[in-house]
C-alpha positions in Angstrom: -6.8 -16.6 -13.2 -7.9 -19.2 -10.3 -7.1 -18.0 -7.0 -4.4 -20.1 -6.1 -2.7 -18.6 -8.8 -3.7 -15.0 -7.6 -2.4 -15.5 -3.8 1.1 -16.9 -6.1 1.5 -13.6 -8.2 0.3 -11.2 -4.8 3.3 -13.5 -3.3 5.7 -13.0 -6.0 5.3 -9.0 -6.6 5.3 -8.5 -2.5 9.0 -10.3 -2.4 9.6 -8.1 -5.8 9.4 -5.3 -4.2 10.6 -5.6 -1.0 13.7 -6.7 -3.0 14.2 -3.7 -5.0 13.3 -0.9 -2.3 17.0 -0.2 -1.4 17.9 0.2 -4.8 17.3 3.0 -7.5 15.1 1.8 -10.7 16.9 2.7 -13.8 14.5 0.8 -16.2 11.2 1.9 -17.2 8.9 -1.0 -16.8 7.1 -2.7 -19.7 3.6 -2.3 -18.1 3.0 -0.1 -15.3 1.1 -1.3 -12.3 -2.4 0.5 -12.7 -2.9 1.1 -8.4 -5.6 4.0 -9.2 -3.5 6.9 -8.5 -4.6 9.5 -10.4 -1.6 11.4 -10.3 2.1 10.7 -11.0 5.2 12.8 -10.2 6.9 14.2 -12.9 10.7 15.5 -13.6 14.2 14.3 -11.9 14.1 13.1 -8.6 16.2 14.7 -6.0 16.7 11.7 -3.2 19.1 9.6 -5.3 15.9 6.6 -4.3 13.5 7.1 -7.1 13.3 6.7 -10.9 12.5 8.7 -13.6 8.2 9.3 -12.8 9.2 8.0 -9.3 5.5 6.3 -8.5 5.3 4.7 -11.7 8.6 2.9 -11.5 10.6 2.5 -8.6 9.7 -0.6 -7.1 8.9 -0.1 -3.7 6.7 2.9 -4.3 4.8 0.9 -7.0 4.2 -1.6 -4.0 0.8 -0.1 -2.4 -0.9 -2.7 -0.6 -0.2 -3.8 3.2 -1.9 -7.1 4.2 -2.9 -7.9 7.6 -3.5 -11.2 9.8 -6.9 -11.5 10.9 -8.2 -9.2 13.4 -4.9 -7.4 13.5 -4.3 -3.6 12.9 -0.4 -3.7 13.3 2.2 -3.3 10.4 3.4 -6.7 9.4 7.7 -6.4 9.5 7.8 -7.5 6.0 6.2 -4.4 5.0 8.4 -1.7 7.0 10.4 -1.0 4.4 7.8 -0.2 1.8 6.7 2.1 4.9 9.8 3.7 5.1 10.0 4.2 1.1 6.6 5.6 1.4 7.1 8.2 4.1 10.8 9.5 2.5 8.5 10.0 -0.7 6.3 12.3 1.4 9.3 13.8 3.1 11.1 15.0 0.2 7.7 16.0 -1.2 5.4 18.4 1.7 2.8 19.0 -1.3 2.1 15.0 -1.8 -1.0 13.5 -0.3 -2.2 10.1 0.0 -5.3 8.3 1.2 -4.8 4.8 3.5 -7.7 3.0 2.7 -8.7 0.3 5.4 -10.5 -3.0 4.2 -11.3 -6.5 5.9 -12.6 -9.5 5.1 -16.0 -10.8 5.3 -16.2 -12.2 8.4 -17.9 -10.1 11.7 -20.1 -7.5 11.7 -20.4 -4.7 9.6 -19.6 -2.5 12.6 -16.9 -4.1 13.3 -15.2 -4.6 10.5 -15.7 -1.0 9.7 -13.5 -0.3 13.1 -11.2 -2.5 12.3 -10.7 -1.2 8.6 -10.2 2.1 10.3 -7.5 0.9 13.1 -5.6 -0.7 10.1 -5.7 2.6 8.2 -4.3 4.4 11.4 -2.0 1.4 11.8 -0.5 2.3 8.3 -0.1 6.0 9.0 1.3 5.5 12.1 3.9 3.7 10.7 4.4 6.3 7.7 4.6 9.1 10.6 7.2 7.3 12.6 9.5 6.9 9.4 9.1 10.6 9.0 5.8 11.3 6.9 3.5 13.8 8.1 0.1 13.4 9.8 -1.3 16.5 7.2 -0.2 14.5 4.1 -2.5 11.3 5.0 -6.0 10.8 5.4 -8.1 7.8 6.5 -11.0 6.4 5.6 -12.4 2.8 6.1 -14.3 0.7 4.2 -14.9 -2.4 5.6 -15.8 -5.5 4.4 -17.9 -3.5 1.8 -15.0 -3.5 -1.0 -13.1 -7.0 -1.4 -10.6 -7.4 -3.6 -11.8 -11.6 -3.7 -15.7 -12.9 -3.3 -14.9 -16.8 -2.5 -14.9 -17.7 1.0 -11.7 -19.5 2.4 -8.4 -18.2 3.6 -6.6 -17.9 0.6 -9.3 -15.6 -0.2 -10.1 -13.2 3.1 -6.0 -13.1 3.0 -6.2 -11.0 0.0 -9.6 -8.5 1.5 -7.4 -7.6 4.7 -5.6 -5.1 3.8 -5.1 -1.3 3.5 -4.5 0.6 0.0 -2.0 3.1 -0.5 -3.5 5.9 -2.7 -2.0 9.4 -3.8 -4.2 11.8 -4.4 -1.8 15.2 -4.8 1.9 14.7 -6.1 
């Protein structure tokens, strides 16, 4: 897949799921999104917002990557819904746990992007915590520029590095 294509789909799936976040998912669909969790709630949910197996099919908690503008920590306004879906999920579940992993793209210096990856990871649960998710259910942890998601240099490219991933860790 050229990237061109890639920054399309990324596009595509972001508007997707901003789309479906005020509605509940009835359908399973065809191919889950694989976003590394290594855990997935089970049984009925109680909030009337999720599916049936919640983080594997309702749309806006299958949505688990925030982008950033360069050099910017703050929570784009696109992506405050996907916040708020996030932090009633936490809500309605104390024992859940998730890890906001902070990335950036190539350019500065390793110290600084490390800072940075951090300041968007706090950025993230800042924004979870003020839609009602709790500071003991999130963890941060930055990596950098050391893990990017695209190797090319260009925009369309450090667009994609610049981000934070959403990872649960408990249910």
């Amino acid at each position: 897949m050229n990237k061109t294509t890639r920054v399309l789909l990324v596009s595509l799936l972001s508007v997707a799921a901003l789309a479906g976040c005020s509605k509940k998912v009835k359908e399973v669909p065809a191919a889950p999104v694989d976003t590394g969790s290594t855990t997935a709630p089970t049984g009925p949910s109680t909030s009337g917002l999720y599916g049936p197996g919640d983080l594997d099919t309702d749309s806006c908690l299958r949505q688990r990557v925030v982008y950033f503008d360069l050099d910017q920590d703050s929570v784009k306004p696109e992506f405050q819904a996907i916040m708020a879906c996030h932090a009633k999920y936490l809500r309605d579940r104390p024992s859940s746990r998730m890890t906001l992993q902070g990335h950036t793209d190539e350019r500065g210096s390793r110290a600084y992007n490390q800072a940075l990856g951090e300041r968007r990871g706090n950025g993230v649960s800042s924004a979870l915590q003020a839609n009602g998710g709790s500071a003991s259910q999130l963890t941060v942890v930055s990596y950098g520029e050391e893990r990017p998601v695209c190797t090319e240099s260009g925009e369309s490219c450090w667009s994609q590095n610049r981000r934070v991933e959403i990872v649960y860790t408990a249910q």
